[in-house]
PDB file of N, CA, C and O in Angstrom, chain B, residues numbered from 101:
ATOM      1  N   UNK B 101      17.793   4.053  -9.379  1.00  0.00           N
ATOM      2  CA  UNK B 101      16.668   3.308  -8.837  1.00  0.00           C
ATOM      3  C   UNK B 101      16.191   2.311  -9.891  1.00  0.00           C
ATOM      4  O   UNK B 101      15.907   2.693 -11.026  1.00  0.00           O
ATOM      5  N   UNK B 102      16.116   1.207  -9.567  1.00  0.00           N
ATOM      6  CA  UNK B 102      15.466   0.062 -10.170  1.00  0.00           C
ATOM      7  C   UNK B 102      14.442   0.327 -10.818  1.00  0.00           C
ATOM      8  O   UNK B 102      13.743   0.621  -9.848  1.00  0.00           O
ATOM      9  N   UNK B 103      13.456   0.529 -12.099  1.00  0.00           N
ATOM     10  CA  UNK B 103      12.513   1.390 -12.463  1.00  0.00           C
ATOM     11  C   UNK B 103      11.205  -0.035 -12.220  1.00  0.00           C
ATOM     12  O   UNK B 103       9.995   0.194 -12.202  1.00  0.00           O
ATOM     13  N   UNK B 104      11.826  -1.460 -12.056  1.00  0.00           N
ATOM     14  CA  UNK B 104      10.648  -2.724 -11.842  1.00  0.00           C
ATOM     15  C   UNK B 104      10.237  -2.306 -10.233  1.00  0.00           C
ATOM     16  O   UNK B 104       9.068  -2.377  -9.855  1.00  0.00           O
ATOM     17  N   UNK B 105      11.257  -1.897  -9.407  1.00  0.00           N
ATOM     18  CA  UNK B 105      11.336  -2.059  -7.759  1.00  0.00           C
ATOM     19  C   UNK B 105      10.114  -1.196  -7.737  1.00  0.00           C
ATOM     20  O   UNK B 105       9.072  -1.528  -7.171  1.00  0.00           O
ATOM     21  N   UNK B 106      10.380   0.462  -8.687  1.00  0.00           N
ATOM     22  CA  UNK B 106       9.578   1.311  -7.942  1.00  0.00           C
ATOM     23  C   UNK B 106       8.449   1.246  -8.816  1.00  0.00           C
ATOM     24  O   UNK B 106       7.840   2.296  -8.613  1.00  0.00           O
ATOM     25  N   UNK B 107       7.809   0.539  -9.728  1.00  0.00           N
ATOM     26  CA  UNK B 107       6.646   0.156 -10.348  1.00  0.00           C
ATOM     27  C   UNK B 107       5.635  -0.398  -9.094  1.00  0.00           C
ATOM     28  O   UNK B 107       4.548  -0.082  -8.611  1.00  0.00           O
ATOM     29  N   UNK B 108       6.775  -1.511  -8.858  1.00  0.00           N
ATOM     30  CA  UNK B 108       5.608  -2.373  -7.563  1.00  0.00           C
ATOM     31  C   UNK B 108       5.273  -1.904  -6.263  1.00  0.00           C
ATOM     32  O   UNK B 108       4.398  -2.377  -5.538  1.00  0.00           O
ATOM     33  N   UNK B 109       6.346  -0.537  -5.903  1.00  0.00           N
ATOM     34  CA  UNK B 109       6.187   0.075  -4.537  1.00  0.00           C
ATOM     35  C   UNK B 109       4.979   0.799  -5.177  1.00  0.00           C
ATOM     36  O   UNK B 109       3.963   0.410  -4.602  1.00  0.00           O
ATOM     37  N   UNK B 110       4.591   2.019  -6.486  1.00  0.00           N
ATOM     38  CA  UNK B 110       3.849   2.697  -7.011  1.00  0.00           C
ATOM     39  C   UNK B 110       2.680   2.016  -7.461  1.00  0.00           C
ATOM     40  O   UNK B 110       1.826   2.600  -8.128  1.00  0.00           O
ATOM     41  N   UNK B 111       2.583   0.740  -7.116  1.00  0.00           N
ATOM     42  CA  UNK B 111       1.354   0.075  -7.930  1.00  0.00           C
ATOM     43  C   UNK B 111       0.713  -0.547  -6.466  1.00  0.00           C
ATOM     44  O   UNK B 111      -0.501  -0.679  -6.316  1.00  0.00           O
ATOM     45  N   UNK B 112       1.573  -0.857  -5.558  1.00  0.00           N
ATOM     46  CA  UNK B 112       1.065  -1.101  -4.748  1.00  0.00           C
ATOM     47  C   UNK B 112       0.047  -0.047  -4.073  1.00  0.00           C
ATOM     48  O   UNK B 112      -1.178  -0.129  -3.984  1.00  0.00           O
ATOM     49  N   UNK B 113       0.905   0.953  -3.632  1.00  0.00           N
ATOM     50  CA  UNK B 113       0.741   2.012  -2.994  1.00  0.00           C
ATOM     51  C   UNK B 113      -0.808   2.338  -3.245  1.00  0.00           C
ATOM     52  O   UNK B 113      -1.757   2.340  -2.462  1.00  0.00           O
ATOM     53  N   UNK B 114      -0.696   2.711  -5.110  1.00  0.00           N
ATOM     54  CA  UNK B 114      -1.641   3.318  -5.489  1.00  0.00           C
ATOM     55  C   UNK B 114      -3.176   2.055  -5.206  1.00  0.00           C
ATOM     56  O   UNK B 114      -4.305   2.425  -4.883  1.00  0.00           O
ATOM     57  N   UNK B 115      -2.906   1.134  -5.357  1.00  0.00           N
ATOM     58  CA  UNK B 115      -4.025   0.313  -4.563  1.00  0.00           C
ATOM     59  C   UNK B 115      -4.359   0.243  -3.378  1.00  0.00           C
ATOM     60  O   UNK B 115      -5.426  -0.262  -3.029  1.00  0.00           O
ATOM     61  N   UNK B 116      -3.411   0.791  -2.486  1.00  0.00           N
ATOM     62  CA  UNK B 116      -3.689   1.189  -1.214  1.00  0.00           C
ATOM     63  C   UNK B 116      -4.510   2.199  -0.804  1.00  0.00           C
ATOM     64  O   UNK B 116      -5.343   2.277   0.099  1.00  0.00           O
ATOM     65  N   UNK B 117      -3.952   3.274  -1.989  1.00  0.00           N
ATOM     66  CA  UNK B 117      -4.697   4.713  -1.813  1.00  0.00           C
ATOM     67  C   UNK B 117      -6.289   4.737  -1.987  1.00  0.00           C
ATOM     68  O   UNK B 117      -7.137   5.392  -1.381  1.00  0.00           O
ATOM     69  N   UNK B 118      -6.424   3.671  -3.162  1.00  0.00           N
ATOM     70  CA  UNK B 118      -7.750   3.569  -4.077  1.00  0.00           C
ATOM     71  C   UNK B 118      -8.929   2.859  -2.602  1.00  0.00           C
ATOM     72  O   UNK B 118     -10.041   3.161  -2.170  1.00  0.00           O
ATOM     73  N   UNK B 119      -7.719   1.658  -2.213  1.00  0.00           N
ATOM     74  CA  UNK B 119      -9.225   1.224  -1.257  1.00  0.00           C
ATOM     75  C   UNK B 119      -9.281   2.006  -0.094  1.00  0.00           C
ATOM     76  O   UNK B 119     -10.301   1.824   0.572  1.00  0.00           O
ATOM     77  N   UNK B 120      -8.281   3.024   0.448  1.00  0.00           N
ATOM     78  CA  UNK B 120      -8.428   3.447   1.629  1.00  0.00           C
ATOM     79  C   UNK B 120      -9.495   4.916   0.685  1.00  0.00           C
ATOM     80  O   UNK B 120     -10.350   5.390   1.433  1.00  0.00           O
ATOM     81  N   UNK B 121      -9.472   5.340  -0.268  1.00  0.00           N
ATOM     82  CA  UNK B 121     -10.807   5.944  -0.805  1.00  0.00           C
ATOM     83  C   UNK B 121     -12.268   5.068  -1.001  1.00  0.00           C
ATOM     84  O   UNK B 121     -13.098   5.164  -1.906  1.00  0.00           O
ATOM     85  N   UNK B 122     -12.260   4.509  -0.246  1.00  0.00           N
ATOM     86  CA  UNK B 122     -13.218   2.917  -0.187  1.00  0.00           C
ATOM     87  C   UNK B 122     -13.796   2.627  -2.127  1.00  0.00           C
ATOM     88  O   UNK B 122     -14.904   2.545  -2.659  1.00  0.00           O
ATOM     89  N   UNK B 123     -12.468   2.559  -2.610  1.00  0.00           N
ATOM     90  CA  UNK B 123     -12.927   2.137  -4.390  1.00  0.00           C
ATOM     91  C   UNK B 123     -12.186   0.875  -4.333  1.00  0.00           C
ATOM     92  O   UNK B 123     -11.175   0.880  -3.631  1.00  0.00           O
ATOM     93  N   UNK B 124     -12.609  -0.568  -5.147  1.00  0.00           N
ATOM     94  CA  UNK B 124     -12.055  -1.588  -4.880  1.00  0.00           C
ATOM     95  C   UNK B 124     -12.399  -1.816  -6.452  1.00  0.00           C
ATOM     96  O   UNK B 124     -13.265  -1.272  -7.136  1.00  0.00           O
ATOM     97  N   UNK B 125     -11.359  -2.878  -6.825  1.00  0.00           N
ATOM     98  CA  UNK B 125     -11.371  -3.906  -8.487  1.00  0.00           C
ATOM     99  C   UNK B 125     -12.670  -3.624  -8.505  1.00  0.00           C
ATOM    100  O   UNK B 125     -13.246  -3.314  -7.462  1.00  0.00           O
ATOM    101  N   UNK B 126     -13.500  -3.712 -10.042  1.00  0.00           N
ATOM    102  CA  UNK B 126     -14.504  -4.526 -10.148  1.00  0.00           C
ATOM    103  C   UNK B 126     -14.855  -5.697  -9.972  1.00  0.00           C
ATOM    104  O   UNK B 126     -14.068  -6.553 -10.376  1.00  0.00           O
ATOM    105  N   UNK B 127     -15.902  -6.069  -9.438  1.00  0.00           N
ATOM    106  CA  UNK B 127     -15.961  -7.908  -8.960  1.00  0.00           C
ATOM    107  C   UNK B 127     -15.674  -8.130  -7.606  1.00  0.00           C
ATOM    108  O   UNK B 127     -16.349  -8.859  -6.880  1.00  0.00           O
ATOM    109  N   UNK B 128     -14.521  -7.411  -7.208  1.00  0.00           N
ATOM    110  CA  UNK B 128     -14.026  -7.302  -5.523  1.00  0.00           C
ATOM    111  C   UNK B 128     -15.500  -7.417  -4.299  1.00  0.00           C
ATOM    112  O   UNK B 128     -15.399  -8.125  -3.297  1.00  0.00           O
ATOM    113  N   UNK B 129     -16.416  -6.845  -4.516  1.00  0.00           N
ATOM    114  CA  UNK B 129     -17.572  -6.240  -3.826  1.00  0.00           C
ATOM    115  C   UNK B 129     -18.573  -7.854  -3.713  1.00  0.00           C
ATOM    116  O   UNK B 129     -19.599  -8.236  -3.150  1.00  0.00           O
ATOM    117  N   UNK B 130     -17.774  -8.282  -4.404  1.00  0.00           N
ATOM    118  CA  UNK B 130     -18.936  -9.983  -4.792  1.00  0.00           C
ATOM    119  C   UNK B 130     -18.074 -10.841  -3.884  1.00  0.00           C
ATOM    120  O   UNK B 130     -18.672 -11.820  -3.438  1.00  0.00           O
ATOM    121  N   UNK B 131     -16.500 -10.673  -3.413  1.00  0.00           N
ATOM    122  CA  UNK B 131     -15.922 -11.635  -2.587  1.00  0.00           C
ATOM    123  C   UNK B 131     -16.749 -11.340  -0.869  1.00  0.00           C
ATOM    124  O   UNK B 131     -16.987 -10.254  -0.341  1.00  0.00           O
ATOM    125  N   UNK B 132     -16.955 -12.379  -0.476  1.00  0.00           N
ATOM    126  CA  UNK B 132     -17.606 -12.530   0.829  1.00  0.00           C
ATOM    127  C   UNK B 132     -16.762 -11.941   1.806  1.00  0.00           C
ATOM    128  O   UNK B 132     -15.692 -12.523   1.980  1.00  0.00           O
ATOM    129  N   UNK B 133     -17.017 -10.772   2.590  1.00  0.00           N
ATOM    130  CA  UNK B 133     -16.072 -10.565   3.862  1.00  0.00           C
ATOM    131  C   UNK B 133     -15.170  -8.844   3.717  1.00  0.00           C
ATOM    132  O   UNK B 133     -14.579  -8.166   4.558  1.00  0.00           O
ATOM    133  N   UNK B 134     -15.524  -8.583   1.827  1.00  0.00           N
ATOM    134  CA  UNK B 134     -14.296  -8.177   1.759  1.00  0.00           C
ATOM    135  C   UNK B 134     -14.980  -6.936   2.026  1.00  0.00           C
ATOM    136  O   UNK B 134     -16.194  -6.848   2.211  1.00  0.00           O
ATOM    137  N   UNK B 135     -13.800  -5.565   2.045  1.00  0.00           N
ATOM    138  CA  UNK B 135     -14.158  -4.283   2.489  1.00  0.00           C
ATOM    139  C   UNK B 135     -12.844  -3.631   2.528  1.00  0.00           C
ATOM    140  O   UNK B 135     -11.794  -4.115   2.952  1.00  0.00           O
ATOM    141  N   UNK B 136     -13.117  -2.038   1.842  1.00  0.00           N
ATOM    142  CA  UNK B 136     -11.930  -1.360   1.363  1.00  0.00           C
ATOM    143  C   UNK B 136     -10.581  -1.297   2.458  1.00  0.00           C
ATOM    144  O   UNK B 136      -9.386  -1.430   2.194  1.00  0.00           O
ATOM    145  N   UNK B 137     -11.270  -1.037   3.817  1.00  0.00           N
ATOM    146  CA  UNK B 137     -10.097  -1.000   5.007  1.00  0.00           C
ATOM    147  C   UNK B 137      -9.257  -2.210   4.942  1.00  0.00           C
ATOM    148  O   UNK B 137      -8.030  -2.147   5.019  1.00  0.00           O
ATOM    149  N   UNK B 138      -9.980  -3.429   4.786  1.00  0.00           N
ATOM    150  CA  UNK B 138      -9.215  -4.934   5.082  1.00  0.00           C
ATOM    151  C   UNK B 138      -8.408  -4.871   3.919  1.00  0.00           C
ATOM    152  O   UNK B 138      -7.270  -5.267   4.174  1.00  0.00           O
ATOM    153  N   UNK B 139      -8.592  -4.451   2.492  1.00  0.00           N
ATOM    154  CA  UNK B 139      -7.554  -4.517   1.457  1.00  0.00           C
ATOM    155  C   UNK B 139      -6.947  -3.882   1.771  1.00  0.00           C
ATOM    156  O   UNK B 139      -5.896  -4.409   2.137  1.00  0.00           O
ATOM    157  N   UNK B 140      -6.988  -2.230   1.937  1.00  0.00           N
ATOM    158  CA  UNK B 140      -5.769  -1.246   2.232  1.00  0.00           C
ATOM    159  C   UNK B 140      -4.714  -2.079   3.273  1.00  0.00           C
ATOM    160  O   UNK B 140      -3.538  -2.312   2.996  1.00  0.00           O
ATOM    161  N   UNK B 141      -5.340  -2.444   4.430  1.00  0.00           N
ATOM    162  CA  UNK B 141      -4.662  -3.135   4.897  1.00  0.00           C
ATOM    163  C   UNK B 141      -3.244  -4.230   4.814  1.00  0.00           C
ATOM    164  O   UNK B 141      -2.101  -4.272   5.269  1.00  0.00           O
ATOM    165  N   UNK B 142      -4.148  -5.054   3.922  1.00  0.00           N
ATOM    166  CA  UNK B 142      -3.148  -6.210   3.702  1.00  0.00           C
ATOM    167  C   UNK B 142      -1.814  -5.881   2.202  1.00  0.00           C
ATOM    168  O   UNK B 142      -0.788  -6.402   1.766  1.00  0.00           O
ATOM    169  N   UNK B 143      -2.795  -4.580   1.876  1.00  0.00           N
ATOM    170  CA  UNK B 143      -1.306  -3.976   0.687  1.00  0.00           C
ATOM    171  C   UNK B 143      -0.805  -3.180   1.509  1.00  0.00           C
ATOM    172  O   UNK B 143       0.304  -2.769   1.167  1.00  0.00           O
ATOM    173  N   UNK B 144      -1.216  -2.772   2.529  1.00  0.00           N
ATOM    174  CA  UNK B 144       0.245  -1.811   3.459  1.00  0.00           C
ATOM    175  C   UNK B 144       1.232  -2.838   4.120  1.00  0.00           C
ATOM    176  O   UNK B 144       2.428  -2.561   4.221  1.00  0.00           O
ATOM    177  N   UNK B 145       0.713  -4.031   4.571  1.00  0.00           N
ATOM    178  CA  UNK B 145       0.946  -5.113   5.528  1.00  0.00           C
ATOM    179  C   UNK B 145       2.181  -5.847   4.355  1.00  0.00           C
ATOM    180  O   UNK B 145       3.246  -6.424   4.570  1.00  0.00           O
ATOM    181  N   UNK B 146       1.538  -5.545   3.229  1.00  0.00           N
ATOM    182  CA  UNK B 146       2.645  -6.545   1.992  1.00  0.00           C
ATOM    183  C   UNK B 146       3.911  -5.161   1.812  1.00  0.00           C
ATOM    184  O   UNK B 146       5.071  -5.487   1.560  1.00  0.00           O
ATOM    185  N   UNK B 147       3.648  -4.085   1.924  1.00  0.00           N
ATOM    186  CA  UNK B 147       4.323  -2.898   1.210  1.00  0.00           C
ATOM    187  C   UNK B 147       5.817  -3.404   2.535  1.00  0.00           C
ATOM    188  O   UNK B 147       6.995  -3.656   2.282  1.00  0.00           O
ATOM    189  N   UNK B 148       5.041  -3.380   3.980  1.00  0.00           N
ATOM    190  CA  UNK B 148       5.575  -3.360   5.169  1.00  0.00           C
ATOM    191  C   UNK B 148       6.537  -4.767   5.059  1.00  0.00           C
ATOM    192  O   UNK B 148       7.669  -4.763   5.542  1.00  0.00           O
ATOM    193  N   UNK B 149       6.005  -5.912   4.411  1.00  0.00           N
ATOM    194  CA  UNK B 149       6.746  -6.948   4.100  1.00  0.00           C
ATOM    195  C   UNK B 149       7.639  -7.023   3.587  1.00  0.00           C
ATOM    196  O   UNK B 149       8.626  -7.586   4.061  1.00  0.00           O
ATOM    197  N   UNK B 150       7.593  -6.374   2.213  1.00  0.00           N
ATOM    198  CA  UNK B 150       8.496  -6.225   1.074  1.00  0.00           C
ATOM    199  C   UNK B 150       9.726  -5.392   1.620  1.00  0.00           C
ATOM    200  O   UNK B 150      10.908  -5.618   1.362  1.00  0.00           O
ATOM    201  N   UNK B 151       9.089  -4.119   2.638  1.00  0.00           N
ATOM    202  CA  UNK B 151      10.601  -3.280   3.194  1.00  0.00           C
ATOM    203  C   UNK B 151      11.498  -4.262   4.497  1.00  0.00           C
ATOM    204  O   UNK B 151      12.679  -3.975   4.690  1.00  0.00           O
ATOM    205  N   UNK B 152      11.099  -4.955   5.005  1.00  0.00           N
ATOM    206  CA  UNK B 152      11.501  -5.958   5.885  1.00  0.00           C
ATOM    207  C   UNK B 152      12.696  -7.086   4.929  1.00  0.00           C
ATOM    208  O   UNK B 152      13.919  -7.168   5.041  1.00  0.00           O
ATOM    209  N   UNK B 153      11.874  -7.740   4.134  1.00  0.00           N
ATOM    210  CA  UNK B 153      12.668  -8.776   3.453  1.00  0.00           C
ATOM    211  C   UNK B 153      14.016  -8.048   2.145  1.00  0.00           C
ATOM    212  O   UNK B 153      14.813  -8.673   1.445  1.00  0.00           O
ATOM    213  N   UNK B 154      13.769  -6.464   2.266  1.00  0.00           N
ATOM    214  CA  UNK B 154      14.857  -5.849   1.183  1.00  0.00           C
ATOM    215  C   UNK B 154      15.927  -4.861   2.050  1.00  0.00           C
ATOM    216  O   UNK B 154      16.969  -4.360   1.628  1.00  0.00           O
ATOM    217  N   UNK B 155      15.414  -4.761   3.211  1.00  0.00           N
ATOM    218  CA  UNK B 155      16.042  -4.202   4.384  1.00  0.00           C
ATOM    219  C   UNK B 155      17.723  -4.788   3.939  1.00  0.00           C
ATOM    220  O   UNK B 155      18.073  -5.958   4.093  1.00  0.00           O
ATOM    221  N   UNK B 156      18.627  -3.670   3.364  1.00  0.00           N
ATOM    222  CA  UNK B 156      19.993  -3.623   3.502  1.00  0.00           C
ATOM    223  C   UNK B 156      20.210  -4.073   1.903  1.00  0.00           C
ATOM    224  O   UNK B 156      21.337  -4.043   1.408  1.00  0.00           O
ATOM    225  N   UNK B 157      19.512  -4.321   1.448  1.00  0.00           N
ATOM    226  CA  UNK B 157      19.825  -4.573  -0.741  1.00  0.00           C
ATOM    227  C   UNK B 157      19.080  -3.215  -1.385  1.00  0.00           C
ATOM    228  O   UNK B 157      19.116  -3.319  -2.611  1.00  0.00           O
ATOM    229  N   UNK B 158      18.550  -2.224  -1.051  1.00  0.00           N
ATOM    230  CA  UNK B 158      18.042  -1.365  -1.795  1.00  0.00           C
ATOM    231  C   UNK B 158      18.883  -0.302  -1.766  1.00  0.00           C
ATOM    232  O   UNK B 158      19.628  -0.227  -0.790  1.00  0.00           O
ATOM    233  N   UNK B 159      18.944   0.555  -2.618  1.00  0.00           N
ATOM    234  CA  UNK B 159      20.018   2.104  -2.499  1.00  0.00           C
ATOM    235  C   UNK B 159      19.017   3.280  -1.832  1.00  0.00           C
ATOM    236  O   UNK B 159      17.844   3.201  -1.467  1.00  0.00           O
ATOM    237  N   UNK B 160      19.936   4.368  -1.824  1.00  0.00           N
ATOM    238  CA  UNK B 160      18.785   5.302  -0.868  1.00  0.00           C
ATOM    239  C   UNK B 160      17.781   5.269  -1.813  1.00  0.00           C
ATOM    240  O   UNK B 160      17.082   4.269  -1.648  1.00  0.00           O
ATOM    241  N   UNK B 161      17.516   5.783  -2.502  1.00  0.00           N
ATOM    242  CA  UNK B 161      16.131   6.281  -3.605  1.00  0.00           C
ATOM    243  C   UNK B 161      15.311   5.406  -3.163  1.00  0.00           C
ATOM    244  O   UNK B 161      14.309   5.823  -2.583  1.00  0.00           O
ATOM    245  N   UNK B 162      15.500   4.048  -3.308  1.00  0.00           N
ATOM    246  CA  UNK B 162      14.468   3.029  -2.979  1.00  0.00           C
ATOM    247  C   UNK B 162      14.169   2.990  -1.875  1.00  0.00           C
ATOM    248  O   UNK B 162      13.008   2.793  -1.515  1.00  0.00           O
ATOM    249  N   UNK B 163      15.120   3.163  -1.104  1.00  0.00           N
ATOM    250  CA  UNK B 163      14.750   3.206   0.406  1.00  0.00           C
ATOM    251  C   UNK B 163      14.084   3.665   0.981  1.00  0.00           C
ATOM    252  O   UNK B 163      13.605   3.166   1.999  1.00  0.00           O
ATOM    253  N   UNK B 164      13.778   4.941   0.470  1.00  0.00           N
ATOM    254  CA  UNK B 164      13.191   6.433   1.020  1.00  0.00           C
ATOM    255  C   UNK B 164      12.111   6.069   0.137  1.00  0.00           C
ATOM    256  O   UNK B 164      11.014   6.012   0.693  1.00  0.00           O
ATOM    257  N   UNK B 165      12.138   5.790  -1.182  1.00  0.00           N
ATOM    258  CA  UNK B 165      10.663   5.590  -2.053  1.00  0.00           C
ATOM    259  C   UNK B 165       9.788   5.012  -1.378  1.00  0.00           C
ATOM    260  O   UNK B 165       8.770   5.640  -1.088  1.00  0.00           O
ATOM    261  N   UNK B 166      10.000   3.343  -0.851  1.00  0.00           N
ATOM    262  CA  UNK B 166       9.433   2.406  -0.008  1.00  0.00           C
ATOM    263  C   UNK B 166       8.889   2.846   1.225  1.00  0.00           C
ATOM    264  O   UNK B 166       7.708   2.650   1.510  1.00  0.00           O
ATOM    265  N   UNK B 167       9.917   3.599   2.186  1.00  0.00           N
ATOM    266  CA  UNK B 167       9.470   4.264   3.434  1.00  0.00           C
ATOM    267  C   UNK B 167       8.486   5.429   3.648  1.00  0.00           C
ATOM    268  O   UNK B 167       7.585   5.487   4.485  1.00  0.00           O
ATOM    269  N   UNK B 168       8.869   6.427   2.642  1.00  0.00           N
ATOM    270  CA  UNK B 168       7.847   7.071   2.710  1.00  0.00           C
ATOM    271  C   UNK B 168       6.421   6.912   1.774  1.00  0.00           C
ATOM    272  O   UNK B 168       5.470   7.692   1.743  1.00  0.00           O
ATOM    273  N   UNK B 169       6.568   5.879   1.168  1.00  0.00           N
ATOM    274  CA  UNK B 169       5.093   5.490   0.986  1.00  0.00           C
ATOM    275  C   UNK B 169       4.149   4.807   1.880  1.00  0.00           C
ATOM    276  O   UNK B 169       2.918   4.808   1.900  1.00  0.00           O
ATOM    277  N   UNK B 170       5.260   4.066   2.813  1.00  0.00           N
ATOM    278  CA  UNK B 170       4.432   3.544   4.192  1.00  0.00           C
ATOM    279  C   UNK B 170       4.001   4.732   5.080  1.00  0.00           C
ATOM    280  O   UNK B 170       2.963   4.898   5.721  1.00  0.00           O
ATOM    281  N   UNK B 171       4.759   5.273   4.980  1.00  0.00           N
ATOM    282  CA  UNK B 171       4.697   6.578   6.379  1.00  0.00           C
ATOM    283  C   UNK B 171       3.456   7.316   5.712  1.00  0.00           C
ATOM    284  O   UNK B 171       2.843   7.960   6.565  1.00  0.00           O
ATOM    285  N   UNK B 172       3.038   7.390   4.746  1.00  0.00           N
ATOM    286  CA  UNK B 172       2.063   8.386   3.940  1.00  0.00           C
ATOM    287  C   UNK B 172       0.322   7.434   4.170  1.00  0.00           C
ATOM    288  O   UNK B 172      -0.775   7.877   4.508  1.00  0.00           O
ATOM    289  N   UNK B 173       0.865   5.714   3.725  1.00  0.00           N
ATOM    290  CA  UNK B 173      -0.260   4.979   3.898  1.00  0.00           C
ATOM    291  C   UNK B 173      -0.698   4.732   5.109  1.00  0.00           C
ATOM    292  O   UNK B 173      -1.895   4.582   5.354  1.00  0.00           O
ATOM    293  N   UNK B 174       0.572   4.640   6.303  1.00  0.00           N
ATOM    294  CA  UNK B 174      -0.145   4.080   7.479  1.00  0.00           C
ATOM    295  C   UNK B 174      -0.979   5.282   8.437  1.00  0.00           C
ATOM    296  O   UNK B 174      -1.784   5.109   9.353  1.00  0.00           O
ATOM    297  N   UNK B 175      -0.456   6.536   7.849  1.00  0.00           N
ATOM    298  CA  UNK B 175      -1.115   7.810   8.543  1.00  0.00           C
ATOM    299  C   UNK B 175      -2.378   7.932   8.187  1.00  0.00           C
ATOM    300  O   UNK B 175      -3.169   8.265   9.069  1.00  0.00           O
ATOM    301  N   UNK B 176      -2.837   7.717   6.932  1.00  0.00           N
ATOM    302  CA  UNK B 176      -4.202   7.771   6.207  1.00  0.00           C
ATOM    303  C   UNK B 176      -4.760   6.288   7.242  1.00  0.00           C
ATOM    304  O   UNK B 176      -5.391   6.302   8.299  1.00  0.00           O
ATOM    305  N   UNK B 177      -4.367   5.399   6.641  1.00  0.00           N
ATOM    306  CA  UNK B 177      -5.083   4.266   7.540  1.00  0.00           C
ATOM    307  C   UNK B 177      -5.325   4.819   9.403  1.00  0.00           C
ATOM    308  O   UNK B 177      -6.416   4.596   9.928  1.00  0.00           O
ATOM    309  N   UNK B 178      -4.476   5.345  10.009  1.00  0.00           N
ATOM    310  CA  UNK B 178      -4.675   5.949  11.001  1.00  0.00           C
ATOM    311  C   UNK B 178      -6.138   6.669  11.055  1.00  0.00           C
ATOM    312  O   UNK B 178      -7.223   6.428  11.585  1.00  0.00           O
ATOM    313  N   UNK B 179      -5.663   7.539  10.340  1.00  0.00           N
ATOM    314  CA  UNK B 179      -6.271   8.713  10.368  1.00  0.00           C
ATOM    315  C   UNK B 179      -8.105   8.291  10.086  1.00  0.00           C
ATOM    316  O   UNK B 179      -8.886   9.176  10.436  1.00  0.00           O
ATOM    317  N   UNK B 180      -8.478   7.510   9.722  1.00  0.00           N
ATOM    318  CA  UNK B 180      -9.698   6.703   9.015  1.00  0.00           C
ATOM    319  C   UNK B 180      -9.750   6.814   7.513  1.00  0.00           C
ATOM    320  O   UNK B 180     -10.797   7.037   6.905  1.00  0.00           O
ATOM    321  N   UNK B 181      -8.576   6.650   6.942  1.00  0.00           N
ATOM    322  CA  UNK B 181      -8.547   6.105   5.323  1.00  0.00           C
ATOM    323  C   UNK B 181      -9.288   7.233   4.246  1.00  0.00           C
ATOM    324  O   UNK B 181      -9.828   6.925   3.183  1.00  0.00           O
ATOM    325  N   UNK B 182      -9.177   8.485   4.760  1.00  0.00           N
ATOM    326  CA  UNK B 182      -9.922   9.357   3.764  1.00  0.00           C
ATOM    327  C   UNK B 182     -11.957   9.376   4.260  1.00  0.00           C
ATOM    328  O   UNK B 182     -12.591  10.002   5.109  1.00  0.00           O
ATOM    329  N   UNK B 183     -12.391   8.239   3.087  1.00  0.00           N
ATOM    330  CA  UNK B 183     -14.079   8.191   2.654  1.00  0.00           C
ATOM    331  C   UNK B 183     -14.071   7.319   4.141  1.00  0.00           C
ATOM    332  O   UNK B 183     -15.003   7.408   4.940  1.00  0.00           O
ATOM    333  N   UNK B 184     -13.083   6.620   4.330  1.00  0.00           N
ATOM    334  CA  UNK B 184     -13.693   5.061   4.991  1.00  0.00           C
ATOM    335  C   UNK B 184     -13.773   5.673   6.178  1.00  0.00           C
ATOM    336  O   UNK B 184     -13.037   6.627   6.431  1.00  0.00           O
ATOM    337  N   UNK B 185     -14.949   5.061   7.323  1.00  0.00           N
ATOM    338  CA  UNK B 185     -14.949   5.279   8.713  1.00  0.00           C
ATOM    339  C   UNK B 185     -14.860   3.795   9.481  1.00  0.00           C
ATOM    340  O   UNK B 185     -14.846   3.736  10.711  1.00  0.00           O
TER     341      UNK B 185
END
């Protein structure tokens, strides 16, 4: 496994996890509009991107790394994101 590939699936992720616990950057809370669901969002929406555009270049490890970090994020987002309602 690529150890850069699964940095950015694990860095993503883990920013996913953080705002679907409604915790965001410092400073984040000062952008107009913003709110932990809409970030979780758009890093699952990028996670969901990234497996689309690598679809058939990754080996299993990555494959399964990538997938089941979606399958883990989009259930929480389902589910109401942990804190978030």
């Amino acid at each position: 496994m690529n150890p850069h590939f699964a940095s950015i699936v694990f860095g993503l992720s883990a920013q996913a996890d953080s705002a679907l616990n409604g915790q965001l950057p410092p400073g984040a809370e000062t952008l107009p509009g913003t709110n932990p669901r809409q970030v979780a969002q758009t890093l699952i929406d990028t996670l969901a991107m990234l497996e689309a555009k690598t679809q058939g270049n990754l080996d299993p490890d990555e494959a399964k790394l990538l997938a089941d970090a979606l399958t883990a994020l989009r259930f929480r987002f389902v589910q109401g994101g942990g804190g978030i309602n």
